[in-house]
C-alpha positions as CSV (number, residue, x, y, z in Angstrom):
1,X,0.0,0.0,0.0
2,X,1.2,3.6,-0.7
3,X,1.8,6.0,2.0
4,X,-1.3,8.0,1.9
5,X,-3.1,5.0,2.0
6,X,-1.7,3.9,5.0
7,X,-1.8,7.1,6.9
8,X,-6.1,7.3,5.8
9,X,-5.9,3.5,7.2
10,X,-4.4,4.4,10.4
11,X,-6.4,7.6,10.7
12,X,-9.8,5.3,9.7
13,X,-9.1,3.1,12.4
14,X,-8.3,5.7,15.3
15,X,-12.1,7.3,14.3
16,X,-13.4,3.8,14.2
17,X,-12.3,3.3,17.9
18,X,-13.7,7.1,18.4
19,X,-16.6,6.1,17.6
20,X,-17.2,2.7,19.4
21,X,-16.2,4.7,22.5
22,X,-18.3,7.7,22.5
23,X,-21.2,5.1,21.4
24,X,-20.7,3.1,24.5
25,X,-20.9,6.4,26.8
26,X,-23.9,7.2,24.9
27,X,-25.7,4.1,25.5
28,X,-24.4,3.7,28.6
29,X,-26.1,6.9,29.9
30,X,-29.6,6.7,28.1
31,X,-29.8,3.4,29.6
32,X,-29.3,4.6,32.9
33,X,-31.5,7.6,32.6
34,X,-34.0,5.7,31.1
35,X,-33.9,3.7,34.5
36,X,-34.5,6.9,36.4
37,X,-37.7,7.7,34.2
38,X,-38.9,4.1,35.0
39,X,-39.4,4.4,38.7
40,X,-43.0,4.3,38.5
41,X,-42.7,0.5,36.4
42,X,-40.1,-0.8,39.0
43,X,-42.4,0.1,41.7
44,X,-45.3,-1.4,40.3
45,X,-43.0,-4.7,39.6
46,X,-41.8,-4.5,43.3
47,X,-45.5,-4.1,44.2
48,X,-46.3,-7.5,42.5
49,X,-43.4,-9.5,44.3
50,X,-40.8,-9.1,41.9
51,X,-37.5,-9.2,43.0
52,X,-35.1,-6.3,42.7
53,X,-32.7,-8.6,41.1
54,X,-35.2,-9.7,38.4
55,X,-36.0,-6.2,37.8
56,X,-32.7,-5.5,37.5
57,X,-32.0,-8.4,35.3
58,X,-35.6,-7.4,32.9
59,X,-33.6,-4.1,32.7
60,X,-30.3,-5.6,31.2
61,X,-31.9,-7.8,29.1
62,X,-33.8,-4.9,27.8
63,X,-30.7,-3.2,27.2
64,X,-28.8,-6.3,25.4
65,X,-31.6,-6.8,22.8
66,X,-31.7,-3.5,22.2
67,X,-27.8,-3.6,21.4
68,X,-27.9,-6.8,19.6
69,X,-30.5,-5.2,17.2
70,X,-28.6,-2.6,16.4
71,X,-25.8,-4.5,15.8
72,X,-27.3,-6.6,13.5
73,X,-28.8,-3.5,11.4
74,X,-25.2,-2.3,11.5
75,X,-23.7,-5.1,10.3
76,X,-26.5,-5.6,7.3
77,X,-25.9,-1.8,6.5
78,X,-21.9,-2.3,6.4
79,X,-22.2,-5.2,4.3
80,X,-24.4,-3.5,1.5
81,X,-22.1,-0.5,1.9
82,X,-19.2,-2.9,1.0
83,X,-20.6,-4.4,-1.5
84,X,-21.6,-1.5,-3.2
85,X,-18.6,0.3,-2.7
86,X,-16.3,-2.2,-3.4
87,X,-15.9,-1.6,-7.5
88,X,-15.5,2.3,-7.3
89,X,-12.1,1.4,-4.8
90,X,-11.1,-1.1,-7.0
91,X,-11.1,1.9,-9.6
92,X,-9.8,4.3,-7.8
93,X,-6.9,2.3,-6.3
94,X,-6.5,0.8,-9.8
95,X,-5.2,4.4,-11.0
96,X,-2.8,4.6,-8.4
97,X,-1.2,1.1,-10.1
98,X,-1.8,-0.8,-7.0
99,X,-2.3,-4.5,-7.6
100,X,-5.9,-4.9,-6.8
101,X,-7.8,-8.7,-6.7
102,X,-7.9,-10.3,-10.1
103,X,-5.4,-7.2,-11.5
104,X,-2.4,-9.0,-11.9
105,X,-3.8,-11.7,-13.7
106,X,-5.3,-9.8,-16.2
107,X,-1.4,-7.5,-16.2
108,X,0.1,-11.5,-17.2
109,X,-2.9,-12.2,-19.3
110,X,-1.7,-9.2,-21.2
111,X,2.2,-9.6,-21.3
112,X,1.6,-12.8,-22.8
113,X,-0.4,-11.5,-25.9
């Protein structure tokens, strides 16, 4: 890979882990104000017998399907993206004379003729 390319690379990854961070403060603290707005429901659910530990636990399962959901819409959208955008890198790395999948072989298909 060429220079710049590995310096984007670098800086692509350091937003990536930017990103993951700041998402898990963010989640982090909606789910706990969230449990402050909820008072009333935990009461009622105290009211009824319920544990505080099963509350507690109804609450973090809450919070792991939730992140599991949007994972998975995550994943689907970043695997469209790739797909999609897959042939306009191949072009635009292509001009830069980098070998790119299935390149070289048609580079010897063409040395030979």
């Amino acid at each position: 890979m060429s220079a710049p390319l590995e310096s984007l690379c670098k800086i692509a990854n350091i937003f990536l882990i930017m990103v993951v961070a700041l998402s898990s403060v963010v989640l982090l603290l909606r789910s706990v104000r969230s449990m402050r707005f909820r008072r009333y429901e935990t009461g009622v659910l105290r009211a009824i017998d319920m544990r505080k530990a099963q509350v507690a636990l109804d609450m973090v399962i809450e919070v792991i399907v939730m992140v599991g959901f949007c994972l998975a819409i995550g994943l689907g959208v970043g695997v469209v993206e790739a797909v999609v955008t897959e042939p306009v890198a191949d072009s635009v790395l292509s001009g830069e004379g980098l070998l790119i999948r299935g390149q070289g072989e048609r580079e010897t298909e063409q040395t030979r003729r």
